[in-house]
N, C-alpha and C positions, 0 to 999 in steps of 0.2 A: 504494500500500500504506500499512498504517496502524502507527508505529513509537509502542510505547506504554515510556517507560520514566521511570523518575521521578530520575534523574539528567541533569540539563541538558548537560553535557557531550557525555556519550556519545549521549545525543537526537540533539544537531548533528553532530557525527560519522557518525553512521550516514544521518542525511538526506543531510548531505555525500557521503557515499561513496557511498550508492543514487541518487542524483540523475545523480552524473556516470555510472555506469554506466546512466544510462536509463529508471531508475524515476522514475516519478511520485512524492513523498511527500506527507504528511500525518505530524504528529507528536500526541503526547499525554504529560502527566504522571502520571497515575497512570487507574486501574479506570475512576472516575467522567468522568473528560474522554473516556475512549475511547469511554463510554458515549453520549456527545453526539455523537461522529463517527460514529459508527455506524449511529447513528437518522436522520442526514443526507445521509450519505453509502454508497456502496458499494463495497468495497476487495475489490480479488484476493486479500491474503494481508497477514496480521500478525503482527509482528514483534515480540514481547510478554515482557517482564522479568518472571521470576518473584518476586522479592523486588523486591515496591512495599512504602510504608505504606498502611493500610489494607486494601483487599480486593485480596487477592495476584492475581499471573495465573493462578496453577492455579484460585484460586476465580473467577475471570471464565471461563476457559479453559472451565470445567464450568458454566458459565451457558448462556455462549454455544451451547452445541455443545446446549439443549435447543430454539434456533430457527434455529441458522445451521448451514452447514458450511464457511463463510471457511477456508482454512487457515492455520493459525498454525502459526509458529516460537518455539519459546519458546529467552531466554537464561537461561541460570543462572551465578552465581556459586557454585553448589555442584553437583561436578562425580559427588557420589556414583551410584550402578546403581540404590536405592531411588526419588532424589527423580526423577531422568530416567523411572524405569516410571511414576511418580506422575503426571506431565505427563503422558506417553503414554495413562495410564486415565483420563484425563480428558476425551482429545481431542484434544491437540496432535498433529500431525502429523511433525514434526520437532522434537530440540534441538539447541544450539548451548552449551558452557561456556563461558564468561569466565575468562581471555582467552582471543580468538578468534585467528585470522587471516583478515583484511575478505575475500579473496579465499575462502576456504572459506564466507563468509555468503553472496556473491554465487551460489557453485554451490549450496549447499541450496535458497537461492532459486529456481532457474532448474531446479533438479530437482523441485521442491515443484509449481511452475509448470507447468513439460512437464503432469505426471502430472494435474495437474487439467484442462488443457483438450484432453488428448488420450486420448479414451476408447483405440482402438484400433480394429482391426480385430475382431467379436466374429460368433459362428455364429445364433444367433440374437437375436433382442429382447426379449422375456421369460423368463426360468427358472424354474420352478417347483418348489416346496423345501417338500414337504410344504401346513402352511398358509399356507407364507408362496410370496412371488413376489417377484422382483427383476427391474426393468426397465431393458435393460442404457442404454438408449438415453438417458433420463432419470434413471438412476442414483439411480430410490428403489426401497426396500424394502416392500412391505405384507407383514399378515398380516391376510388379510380385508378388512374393511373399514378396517382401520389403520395407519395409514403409521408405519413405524420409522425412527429417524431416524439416518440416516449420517455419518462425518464423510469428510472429503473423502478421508481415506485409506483409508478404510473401500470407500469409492463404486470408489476405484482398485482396490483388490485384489477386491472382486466383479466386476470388469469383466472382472480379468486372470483371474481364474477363469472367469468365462462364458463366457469364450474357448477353454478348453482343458476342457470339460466332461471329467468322470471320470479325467483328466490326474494324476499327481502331479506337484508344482510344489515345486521346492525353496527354499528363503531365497534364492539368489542370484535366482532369477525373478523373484522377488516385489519383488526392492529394484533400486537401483542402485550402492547402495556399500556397505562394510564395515561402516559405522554404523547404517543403518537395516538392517543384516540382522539386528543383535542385536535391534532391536525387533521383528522379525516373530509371534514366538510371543504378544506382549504385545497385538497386532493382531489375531493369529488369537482369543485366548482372548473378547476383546472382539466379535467378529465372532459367536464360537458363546452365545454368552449373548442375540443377539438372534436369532440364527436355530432355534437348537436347543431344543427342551422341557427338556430332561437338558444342559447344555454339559459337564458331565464325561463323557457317552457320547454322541460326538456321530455323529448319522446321517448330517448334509449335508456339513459341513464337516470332512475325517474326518483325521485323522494316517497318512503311510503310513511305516511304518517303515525309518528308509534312507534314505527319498528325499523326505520336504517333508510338503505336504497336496494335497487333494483334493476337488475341489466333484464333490458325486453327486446331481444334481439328478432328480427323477421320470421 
């Protein structure tokens, strides 16, 4: 994995700590260095400080996610509901506030993880959603001749929908812990803006009242 933070300290620390737990590292100081690992290299998951100088991680975070779907974690030193939705409409997959506890980085990790190399068990292989089709197998999205592009969390939660077609699925389904269930609406809203014509009336990806959402696929 690739640990981007522009504080040296905490850089070695975190390599320290993921290394003895198992990870592979790679570090970086700021936007532009991670920019060079990245062209070289190919990481499961990054582990990205939002306040760099220069070109922040939200604005790398929303770079990246127009050609990658790596998942990132992003840290913040600012623990506000605004800047966390921010990260999240960006792309990130996960946050973490400063300070942490090392042991709660290693399970976001290893939850982040699971969720990306384990599609699941799903009913069929491609879904079709009006113009668009998501193929659960390959976990990309087209509409037409166009591929819409996913982020890794994104790729998870249509999977875990393909699975339970017409299903209402509640925040707890969707996530695995208390944290990411506050994100899920911030997920979903992002998910109907690429699948739906109207995402304030949405056909596919529908709200059921009560009980969660609902993929209604044709």
């Amino acid at each position: 994995m690739l640990v981007v933070d522009d504080d040296r300290r905490i850089r070695e620390l975190l390599k320290r700590y993921l290394a003895d737990n198992g990870f592979r590292v790679t570090t970086a100081e700021n936007a532009a260095e991670a920019r060079t690992r990245l062209a070289g290299l190919s990481f499961d998951l990054l582990v990205l400080d939002v306040m760099m100088p220069g070109e922040s991680g939200l604005d790398l975070t929303r770079d990246l996610r127009r050609t990658s779907t790596v998942p990132i974690l992003m840290l913040t030193a600012r623990g506000e509901a605004g800047d966390r939705i921010d990260g999240l409409e960006r792309g990130a997959d996960d946050y973490l506030a400063k300070p942490f506890e090392p042991r709660e980085l290693i399970l976001r990790i290893r939850t982040i993880l699971r969720r990306a190399q384990a599609p699941g068990t799903v009913k069929h292989d491609e879904i079709s959603l009006g113009p668009c089709r998501f193929n659960v197998t390959r976990g990309e999205l087209w509409n037409g001749d166009t591929q819409i592009r996913l982020t890794t969390r994104e790729i998870q939660l249509m999977r875990i929908f393909s699975a339970n077609p017409r299903t209402p699925l509640s925040r707890l389904d969707l996530c695995d812990n208390e944290a990411a269930e506050r994100s899920i609406d911030v997920q979903i809203n992002r998910l109907r803006r690429k699948l739906e014509s109207d995402p304030r009336n949405p056909v596919y990806l529908q709200t059921v009242r009560g009980e969660g959402y609902a993929l209604m696929p044709d």
